[in-house]
N, CA, C and O atoms as a Maestro MAE file, in Angstrom:
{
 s_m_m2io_version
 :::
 2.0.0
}

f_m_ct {
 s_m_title
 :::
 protein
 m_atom[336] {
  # First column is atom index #
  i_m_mmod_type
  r_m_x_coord
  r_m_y_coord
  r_m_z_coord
  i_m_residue_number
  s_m_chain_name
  s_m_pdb_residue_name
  s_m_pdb_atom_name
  i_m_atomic_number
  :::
  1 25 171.560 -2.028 74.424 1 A "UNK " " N  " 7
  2 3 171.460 -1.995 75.872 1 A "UNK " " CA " 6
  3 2 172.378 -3.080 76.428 1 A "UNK " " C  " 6
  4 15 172.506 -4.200 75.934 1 A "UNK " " O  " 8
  5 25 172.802 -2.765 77.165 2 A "UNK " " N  " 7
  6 3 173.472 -3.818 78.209 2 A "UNK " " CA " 6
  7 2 172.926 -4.039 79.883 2 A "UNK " " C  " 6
  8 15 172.726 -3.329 80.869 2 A "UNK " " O  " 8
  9 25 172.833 -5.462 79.511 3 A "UNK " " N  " 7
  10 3 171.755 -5.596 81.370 3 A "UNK " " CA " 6
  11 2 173.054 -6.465 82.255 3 A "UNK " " C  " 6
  12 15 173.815 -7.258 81.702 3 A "UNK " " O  " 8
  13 25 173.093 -6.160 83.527 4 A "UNK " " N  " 7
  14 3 173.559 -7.154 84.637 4 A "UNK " " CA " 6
  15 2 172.642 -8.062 85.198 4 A "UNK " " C  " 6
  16 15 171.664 -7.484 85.673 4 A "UNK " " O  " 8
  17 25 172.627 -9.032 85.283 5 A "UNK " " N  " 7
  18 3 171.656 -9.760 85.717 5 A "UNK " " CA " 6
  19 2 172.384 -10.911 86.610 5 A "UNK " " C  " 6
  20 15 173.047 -11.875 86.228 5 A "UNK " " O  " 8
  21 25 172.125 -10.592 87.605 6 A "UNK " " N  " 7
  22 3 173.187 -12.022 88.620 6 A "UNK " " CA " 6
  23 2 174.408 -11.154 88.219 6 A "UNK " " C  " 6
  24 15 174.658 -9.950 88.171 6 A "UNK " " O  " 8
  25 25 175.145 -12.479 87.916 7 A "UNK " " N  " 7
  26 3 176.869 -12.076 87.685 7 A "UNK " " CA " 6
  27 2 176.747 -12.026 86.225 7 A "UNK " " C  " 6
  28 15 177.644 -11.444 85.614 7 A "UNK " " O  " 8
  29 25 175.729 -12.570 85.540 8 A "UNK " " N  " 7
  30 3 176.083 -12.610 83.768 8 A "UNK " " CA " 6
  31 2 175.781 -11.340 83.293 8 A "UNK " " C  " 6
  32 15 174.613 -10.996 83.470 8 A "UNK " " O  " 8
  33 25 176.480 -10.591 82.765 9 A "UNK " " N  " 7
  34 3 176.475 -9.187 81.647 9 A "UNK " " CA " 6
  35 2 176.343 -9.602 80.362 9 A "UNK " " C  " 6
  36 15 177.110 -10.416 79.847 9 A "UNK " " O  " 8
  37 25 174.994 -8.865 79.551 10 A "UNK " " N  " 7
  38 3 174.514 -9.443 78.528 10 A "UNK " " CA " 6
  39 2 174.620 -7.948 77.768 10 A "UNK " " C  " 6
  40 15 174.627 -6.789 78.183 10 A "UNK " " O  " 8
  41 25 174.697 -8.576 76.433 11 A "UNK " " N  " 7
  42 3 174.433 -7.142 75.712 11 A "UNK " " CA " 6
  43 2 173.468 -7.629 74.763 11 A "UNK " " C  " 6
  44 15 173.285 -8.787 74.391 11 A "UNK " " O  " 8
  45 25 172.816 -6.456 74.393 12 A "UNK " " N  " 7
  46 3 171.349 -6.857 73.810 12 A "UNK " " CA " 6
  47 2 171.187 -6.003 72.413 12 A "UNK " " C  " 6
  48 15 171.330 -4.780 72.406 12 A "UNK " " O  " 8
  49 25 170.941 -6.602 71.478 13 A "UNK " " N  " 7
  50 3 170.626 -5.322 69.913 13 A "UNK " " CA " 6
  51 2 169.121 -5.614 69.829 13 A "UNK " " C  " 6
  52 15 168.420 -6.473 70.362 13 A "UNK " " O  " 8
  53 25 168.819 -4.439 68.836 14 A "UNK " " N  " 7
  54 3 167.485 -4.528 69.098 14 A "UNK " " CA " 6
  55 2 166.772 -5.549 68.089 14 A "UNK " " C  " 6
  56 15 166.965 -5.906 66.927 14 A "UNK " " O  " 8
  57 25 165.677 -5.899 69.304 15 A "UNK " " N  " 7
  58 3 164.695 -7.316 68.737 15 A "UNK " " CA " 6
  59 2 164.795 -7.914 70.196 15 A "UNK " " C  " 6
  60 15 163.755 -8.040 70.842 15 A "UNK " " O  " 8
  61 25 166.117 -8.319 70.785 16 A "UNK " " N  " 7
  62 3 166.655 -9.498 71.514 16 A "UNK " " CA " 6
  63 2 165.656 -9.023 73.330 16 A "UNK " " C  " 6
  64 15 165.105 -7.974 73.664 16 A "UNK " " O  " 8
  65 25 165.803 -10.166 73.975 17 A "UNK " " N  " 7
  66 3 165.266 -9.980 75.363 17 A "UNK " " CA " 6
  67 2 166.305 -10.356 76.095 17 A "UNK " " C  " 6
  68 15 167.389 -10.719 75.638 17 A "UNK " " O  " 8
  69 25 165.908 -10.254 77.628 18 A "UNK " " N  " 7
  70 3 166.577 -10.918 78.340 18 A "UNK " " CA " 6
  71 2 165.757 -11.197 79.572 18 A "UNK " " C  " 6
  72 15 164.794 -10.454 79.760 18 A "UNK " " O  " 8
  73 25 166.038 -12.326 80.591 19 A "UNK " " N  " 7
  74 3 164.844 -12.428 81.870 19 A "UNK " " CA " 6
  75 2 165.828 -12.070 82.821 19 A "UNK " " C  " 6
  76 15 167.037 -12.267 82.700 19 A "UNK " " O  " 8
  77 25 165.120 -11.416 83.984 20 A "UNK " " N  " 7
  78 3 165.541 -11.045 84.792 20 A "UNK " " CA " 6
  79 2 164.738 -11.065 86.358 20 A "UNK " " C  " 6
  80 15 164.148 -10.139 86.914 20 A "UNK " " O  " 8
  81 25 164.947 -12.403 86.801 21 A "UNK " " N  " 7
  82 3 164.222 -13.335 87.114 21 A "UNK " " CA " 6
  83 2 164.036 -12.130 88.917 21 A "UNK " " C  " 6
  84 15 164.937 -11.321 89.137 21 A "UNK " " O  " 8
  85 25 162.957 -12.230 89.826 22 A "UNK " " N  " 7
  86 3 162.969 -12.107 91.004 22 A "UNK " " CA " 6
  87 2 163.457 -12.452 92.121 22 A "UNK " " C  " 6
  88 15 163.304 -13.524 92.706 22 A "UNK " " O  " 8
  89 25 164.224 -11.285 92.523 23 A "UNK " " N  " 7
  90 3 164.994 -11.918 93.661 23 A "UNK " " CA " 6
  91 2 166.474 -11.290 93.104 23 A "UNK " " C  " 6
  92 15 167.283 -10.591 93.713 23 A "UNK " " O  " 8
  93 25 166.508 -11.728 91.930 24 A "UNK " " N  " 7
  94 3 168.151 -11.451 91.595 24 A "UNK " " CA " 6
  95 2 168.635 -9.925 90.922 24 A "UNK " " C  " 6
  96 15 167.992 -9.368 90.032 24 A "UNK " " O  " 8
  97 25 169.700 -9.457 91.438 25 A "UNK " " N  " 7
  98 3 170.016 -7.970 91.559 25 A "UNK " " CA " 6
  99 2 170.472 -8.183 89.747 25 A "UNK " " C  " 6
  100 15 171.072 -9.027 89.081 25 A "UNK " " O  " 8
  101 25 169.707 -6.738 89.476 26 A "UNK " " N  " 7
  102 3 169.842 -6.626 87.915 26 A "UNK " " CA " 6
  103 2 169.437 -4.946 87.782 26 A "UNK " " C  " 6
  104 15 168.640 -4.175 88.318 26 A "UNK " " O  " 8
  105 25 170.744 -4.874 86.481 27 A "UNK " " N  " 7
  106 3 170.490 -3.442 86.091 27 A "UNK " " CA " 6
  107 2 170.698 -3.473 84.974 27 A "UNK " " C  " 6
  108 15 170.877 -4.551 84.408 27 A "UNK " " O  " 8
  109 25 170.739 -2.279 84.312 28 A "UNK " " N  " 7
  110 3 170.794 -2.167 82.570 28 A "UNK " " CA " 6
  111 2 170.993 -0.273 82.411 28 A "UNK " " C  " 6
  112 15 170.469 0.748 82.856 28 A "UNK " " O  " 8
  113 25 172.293 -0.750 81.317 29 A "UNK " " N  " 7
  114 3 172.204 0.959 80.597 29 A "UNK " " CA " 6
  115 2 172.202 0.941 78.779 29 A "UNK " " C  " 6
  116 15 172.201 -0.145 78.200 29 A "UNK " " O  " 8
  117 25 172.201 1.615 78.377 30 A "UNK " " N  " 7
  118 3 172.445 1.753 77.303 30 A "UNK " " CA " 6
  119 2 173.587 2.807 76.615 30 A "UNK " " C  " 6
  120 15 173.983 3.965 76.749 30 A "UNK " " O  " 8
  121 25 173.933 1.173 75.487 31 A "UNK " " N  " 7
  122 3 175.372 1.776 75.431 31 A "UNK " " CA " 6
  123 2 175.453 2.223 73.782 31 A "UNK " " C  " 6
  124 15 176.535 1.924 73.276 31 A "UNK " " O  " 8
  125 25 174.692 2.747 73.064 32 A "UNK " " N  " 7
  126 3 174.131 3.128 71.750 32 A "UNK " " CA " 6
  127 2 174.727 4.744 71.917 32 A "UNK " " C  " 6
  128 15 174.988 5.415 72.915 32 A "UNK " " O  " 8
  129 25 174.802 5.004 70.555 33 A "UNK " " N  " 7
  130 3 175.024 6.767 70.272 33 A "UNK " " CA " 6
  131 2 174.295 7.670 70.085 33 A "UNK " " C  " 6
  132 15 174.519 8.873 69.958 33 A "UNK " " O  " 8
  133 25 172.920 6.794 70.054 34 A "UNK " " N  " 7
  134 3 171.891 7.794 69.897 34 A "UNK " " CA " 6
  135 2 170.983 7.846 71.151 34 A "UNK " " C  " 6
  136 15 171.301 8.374 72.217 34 A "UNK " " O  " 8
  137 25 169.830 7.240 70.887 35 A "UNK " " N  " 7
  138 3 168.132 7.537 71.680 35 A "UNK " " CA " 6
  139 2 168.143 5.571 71.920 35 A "UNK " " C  " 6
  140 15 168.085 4.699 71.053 35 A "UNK " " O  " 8
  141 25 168.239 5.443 73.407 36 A "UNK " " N  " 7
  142 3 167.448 4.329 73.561 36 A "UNK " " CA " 6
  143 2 166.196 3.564 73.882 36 A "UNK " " C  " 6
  144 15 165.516 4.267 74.629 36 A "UNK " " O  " 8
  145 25 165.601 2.404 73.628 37 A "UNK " " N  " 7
  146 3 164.404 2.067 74.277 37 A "UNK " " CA " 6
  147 2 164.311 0.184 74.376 37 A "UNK " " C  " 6
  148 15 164.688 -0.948 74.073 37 A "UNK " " O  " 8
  149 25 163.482 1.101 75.062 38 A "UNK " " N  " 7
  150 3 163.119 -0.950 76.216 38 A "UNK " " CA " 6
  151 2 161.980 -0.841 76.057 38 A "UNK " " C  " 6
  152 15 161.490 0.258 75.794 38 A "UNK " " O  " 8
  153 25 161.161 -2.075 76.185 39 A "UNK " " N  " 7
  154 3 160.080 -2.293 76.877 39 A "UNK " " CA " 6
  155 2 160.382 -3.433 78.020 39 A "UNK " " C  " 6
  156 15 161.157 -4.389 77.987 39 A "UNK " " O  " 8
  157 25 159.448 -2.958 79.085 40 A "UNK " " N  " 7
  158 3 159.690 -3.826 80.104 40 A "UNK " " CA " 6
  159 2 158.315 -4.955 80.387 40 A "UNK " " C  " 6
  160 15 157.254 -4.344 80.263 40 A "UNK " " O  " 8
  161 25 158.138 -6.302 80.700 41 A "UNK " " N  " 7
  162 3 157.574 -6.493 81.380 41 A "UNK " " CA " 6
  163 2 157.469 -7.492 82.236 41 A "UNK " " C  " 6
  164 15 158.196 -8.485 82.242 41 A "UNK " " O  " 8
  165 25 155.925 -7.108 83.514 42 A "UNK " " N  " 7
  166 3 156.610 -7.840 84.592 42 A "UNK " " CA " 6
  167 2 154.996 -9.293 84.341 42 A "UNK " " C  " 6
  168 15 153.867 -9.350 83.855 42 A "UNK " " O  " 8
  169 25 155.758 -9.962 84.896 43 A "UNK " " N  " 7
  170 3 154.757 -11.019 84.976 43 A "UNK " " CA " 6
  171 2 154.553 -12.622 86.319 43 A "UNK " " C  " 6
  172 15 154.665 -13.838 86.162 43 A "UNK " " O  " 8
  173 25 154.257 -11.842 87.403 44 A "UNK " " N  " 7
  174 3 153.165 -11.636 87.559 44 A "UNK " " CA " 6
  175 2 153.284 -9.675 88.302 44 A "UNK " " C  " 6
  176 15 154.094 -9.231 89.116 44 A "UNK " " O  " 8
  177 25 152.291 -9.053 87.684 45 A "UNK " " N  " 7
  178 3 152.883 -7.165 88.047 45 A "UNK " " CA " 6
  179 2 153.221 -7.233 89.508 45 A "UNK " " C  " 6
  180 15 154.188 -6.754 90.100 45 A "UNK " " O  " 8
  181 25 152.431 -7.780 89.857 46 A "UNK " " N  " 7
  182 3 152.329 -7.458 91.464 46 A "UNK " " CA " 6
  183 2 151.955 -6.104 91.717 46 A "UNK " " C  " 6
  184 15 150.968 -5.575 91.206 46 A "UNK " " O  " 8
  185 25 152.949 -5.396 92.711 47 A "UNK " " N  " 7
  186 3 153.011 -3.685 92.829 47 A "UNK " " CA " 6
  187 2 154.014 -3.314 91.877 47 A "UNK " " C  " 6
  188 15 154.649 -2.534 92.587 47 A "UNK " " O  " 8
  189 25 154.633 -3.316 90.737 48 A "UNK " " N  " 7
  190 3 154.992 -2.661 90.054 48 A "UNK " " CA " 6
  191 2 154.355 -1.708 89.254 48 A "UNK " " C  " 6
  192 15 155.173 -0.913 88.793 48 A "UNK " " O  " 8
  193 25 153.224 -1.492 88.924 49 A "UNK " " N  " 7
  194 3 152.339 -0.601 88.192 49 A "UNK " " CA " 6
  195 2 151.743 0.392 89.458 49 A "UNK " " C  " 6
  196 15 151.340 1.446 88.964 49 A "UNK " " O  " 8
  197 25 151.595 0.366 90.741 50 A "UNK " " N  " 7
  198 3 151.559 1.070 91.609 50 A "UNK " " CA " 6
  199 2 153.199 1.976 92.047 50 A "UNK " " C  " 6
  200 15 153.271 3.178 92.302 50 A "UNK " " O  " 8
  201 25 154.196 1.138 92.031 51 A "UNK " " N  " 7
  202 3 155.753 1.380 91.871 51 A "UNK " " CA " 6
  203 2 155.973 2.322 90.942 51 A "UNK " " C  " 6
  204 15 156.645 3.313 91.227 51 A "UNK " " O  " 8
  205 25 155.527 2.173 89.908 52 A "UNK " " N  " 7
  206 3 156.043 3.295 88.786 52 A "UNK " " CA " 6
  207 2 154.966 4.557 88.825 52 A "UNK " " C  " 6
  208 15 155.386 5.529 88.197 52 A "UNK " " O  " 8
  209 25 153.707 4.737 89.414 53 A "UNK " " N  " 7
  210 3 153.031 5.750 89.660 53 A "UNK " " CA " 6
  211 2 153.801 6.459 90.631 53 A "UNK " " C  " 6
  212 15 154.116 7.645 90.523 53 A "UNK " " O  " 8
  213 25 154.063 5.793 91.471 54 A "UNK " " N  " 7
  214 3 154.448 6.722 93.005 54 A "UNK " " CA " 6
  215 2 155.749 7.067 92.588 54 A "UNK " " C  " 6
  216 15 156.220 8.028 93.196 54 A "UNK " " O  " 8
  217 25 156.613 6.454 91.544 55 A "UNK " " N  " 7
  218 3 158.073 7.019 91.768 55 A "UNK " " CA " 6
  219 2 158.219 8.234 90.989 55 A "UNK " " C  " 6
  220 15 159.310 8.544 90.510 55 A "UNK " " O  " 8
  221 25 156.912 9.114 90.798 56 A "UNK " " N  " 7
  222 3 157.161 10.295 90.020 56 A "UNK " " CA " 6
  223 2 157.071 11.091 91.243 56 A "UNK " " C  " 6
  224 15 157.324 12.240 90.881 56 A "UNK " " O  " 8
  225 25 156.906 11.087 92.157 57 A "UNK " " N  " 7
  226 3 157.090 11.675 93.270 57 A "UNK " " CA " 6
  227 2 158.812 11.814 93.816 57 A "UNK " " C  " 6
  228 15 159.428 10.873 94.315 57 A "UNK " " O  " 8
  229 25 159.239 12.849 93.644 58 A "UNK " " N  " 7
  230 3 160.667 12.724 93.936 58 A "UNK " " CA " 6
  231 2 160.940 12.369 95.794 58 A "UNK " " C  " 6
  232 15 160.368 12.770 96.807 58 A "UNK " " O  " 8
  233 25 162.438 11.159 95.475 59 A "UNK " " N  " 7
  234 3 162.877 11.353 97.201 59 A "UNK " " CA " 6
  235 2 163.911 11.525 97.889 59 A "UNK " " C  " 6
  236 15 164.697 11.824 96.990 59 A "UNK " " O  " 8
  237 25 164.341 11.549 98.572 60 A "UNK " " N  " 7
  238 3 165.555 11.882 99.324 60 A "UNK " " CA " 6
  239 2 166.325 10.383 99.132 60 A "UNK " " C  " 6
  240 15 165.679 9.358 98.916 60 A "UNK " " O  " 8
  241 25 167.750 10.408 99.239 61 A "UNK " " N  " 7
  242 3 168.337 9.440 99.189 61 A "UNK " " CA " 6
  243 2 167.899 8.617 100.407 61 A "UNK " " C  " 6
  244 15 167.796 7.394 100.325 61 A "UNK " " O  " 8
  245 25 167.690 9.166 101.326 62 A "UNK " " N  " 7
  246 3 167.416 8.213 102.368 62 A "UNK " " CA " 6
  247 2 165.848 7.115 102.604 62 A "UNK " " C  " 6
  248 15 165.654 5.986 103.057 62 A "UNK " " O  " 8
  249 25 164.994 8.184 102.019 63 A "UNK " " N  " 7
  250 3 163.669 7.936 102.028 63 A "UNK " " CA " 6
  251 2 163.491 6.482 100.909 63 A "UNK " " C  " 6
  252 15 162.575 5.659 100.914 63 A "UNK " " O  " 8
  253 25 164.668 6.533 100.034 64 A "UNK " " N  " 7
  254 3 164.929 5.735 98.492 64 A "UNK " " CA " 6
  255 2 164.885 4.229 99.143 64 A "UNK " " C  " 6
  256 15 164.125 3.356 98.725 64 A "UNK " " O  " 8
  257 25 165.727 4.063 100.131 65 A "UNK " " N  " 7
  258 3 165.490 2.388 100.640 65 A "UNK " " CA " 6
  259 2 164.013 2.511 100.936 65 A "UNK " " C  " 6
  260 15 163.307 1.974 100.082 65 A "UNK " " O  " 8
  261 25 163.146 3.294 102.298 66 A "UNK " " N  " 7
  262 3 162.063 2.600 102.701 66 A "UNK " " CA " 6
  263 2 161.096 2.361 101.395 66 A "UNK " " C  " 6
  264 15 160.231 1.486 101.385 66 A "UNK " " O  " 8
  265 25 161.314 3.129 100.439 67 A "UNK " " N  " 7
  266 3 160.158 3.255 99.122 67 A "UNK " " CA " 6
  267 2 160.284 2.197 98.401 67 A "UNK " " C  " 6
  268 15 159.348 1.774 97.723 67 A "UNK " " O  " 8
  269 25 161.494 1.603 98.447 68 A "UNK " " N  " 7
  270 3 161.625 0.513 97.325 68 A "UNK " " CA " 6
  271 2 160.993 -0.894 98.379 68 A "UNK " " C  " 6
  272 15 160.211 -1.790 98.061 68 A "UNK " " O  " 8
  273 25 161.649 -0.649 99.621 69 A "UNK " " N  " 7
  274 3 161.284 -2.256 100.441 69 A "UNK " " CA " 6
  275 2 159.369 -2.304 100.626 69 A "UNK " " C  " 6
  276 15 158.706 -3.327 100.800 69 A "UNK " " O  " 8
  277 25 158.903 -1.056 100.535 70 A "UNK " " N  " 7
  278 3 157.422 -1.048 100.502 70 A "UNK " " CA " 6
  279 2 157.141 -1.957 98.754 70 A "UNK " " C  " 6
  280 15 156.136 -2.657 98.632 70 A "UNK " " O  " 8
  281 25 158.013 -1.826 97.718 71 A "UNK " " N  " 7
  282 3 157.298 -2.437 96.749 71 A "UNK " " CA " 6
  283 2 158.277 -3.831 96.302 71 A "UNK " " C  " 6
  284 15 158.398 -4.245 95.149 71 A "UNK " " O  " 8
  285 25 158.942 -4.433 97.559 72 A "UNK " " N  " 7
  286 3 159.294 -5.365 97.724 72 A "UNK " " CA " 6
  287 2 160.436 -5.643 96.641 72 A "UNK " " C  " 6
  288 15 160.438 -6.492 95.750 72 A "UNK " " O  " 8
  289 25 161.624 -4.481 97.038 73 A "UNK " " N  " 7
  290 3 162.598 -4.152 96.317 73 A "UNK " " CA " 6
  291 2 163.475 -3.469 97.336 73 A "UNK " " C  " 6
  292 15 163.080 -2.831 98.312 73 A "UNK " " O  " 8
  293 25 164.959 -3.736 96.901 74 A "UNK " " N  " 7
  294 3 166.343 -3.484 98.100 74 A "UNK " " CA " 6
  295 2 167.362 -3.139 96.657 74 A "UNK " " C  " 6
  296 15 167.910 -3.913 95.872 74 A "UNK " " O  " 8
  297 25 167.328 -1.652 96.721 75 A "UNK " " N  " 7
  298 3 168.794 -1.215 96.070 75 A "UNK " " CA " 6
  299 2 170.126 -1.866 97.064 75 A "UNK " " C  " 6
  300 15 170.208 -2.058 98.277 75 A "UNK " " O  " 8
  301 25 170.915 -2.052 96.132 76 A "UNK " " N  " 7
  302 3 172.057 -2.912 96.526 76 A "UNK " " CA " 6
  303 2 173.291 -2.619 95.238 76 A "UNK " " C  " 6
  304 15 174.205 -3.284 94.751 76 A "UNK " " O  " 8
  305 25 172.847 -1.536 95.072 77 A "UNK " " N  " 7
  306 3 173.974 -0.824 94.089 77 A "UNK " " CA " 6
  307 2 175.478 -0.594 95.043 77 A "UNK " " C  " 6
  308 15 175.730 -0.988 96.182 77 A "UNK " " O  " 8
  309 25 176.374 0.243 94.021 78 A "UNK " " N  " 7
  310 3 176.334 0.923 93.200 78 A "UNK " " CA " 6
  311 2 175.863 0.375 91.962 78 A "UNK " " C  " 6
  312 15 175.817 -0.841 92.150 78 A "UNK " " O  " 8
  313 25 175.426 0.680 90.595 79 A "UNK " " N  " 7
  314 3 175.137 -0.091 89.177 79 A "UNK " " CA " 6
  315 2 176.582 -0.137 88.608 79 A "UNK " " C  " 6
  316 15 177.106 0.965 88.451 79 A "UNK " " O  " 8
  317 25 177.242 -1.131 88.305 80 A "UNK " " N  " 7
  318 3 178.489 -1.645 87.593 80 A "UNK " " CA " 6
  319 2 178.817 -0.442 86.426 80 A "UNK " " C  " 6
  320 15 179.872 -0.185 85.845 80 A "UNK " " O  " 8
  321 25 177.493 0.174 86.331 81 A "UNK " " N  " 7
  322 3 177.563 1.115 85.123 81 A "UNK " " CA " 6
  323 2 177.566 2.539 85.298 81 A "UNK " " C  " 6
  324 15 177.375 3.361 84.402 81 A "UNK " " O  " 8
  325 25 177.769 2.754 86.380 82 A "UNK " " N  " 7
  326 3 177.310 4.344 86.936 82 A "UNK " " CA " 6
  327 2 179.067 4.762 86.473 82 A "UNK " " C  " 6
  328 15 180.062 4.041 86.553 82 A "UNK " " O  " 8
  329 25 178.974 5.858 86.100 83 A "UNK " " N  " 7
  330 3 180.477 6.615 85.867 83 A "UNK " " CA " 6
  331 2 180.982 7.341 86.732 83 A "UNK " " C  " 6
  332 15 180.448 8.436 86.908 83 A "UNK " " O  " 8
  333 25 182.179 6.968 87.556 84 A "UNK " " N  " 7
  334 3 182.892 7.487 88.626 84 A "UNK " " CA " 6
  335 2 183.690 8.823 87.821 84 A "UNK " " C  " 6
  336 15 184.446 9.562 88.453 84 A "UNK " " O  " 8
  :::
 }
 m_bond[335] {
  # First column is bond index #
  i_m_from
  i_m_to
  i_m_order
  :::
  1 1 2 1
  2 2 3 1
  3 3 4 2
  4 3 5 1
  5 5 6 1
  6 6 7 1
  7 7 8 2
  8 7 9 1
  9 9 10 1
  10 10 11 1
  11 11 12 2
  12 11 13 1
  13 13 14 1
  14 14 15 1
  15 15 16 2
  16 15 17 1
  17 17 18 1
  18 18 19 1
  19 19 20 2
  20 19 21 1
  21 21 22 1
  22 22 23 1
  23 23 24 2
  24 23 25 1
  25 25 26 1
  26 26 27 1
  27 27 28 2
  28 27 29 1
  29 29 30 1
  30 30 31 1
  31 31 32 2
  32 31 33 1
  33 33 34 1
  34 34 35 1
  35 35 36 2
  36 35 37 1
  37 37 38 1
  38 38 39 1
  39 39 40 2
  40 39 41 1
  41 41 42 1
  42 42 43 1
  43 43 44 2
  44 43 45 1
  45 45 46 1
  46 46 47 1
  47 47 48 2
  48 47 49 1
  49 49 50 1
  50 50 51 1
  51 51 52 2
  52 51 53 1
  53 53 54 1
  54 54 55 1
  55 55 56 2
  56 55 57 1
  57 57 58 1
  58 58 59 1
  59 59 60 2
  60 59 61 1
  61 61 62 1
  62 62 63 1
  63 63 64 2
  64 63 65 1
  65 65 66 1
  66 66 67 1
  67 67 68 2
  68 67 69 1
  69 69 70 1
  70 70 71 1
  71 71 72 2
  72 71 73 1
  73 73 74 1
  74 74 75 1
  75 75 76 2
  76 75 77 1
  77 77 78 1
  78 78 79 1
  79 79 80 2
  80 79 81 1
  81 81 82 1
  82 82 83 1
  83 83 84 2
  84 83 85 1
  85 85 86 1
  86 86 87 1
  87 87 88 2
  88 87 89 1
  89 89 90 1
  90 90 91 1
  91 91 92 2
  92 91 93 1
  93 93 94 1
  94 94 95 1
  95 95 96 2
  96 95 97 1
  97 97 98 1
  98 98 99 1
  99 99 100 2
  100 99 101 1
  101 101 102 1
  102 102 103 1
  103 103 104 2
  104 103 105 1
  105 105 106 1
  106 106 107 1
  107 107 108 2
  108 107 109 1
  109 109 110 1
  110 110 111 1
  111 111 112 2
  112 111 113 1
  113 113 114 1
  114 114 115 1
  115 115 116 2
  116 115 117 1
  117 117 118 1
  118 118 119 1
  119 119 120 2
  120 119 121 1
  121 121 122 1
  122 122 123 1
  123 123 124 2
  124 123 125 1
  125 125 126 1
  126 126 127 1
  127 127 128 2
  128 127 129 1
  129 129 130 1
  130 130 131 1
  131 131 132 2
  132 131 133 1
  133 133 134 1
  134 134 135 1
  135 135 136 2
  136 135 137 1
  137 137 138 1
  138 138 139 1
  139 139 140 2
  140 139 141 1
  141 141 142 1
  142 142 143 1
  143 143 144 2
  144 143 145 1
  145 145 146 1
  146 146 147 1
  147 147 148 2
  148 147 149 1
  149 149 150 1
  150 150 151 1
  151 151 152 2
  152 151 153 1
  153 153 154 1
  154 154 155 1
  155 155 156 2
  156 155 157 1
  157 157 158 1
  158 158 159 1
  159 159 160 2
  160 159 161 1
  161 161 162 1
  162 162 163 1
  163 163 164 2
  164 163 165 1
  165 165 166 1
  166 166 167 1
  167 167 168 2
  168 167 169 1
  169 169 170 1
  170 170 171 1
  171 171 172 2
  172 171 173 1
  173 173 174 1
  174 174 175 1
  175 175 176 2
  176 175 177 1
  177 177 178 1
  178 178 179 1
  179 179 180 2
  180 179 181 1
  181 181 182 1
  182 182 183 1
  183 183 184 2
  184 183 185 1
  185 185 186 1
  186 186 187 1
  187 187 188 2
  188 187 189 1
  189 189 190 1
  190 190 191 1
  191 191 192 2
  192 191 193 1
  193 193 194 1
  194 194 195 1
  195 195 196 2
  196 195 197 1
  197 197 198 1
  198 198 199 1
  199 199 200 2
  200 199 201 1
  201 201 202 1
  202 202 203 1
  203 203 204 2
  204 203 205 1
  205 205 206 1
  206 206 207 1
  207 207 208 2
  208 207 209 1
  209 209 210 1
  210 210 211 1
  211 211 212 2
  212 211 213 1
  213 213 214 1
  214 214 215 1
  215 215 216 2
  216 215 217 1
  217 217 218 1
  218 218 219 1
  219 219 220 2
  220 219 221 1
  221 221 222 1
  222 222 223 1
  223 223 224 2
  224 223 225 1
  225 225 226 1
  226 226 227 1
  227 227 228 2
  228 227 229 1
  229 229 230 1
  230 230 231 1
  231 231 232 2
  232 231 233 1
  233 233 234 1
  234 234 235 1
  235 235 236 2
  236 235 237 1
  237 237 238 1
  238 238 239 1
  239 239 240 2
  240 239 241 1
  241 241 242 1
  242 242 243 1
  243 243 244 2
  244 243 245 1
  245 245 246 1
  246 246 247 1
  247 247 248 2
  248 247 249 1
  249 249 250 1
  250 250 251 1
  251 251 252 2
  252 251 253 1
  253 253 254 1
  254 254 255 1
  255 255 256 2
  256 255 257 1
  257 257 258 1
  258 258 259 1
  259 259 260 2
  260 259 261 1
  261 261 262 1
  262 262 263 1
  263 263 264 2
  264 263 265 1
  265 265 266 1
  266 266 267 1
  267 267 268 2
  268 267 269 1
  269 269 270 1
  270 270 271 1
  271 271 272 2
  272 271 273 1
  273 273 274 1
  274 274 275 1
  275 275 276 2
  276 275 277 1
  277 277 278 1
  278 278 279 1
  279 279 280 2
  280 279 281 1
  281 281 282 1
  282 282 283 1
  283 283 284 2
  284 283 285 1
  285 285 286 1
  286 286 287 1
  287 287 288 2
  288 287 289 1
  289 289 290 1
  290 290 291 1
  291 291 292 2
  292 291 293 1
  293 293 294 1
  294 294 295 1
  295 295 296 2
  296 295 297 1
  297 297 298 1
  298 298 299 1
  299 299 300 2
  300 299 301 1
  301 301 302 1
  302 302 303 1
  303 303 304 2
  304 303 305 1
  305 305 306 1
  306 306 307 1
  307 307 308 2
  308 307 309 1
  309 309 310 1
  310 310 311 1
  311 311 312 2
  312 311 313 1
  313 313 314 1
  314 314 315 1
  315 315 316 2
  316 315 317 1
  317 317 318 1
  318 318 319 1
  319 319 320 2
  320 319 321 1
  321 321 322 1
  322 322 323 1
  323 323 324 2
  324 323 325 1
  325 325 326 1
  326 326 327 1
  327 327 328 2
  328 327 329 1
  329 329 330 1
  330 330 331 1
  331 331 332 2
  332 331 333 1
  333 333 334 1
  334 334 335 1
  335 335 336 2
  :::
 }
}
């Protein structure tokens, strides 16, 4: 996996972590040939375990900001990693 975190780009094999502190804009893809996996966690949860229930509910791009600022989150993409 590879995460953005702030300005530092980390790459990660498996075992390794990384923090990805609140407040600061962070993303992650994976850059493997096969099947990837993470575990995530948050500490203190807050609304994130309410966050990941509701986001199985699909939304409109527009609807995507008010949903995230309700769980005290601001996309501020594009992700460094998205493929043009």
């Amino acid at each position: 996996m590879i995460f953005q975190v702030g300005e530092q780009r980390i790459t990660l094999k498996p075992g390794e972590s990384v923090l990805a502190p609140r407040r600061v804009p962070h993303t992650f893809s994976s850059v493997a040939k096969g099947e990837s996996r993470m575990m995530i966690a948050f500490t203190p949860a807050g609304k994130m375990e309410q966050y990941f229930r509701d986001a199985a509910d699909p939304k409109t791009p527009e609807a995507e900001a008010v949903y995230l600022r309700k769980y005290e989150m601001e996309l501020v993409g594009p992700s460094p990693f998205w493929k043009t």
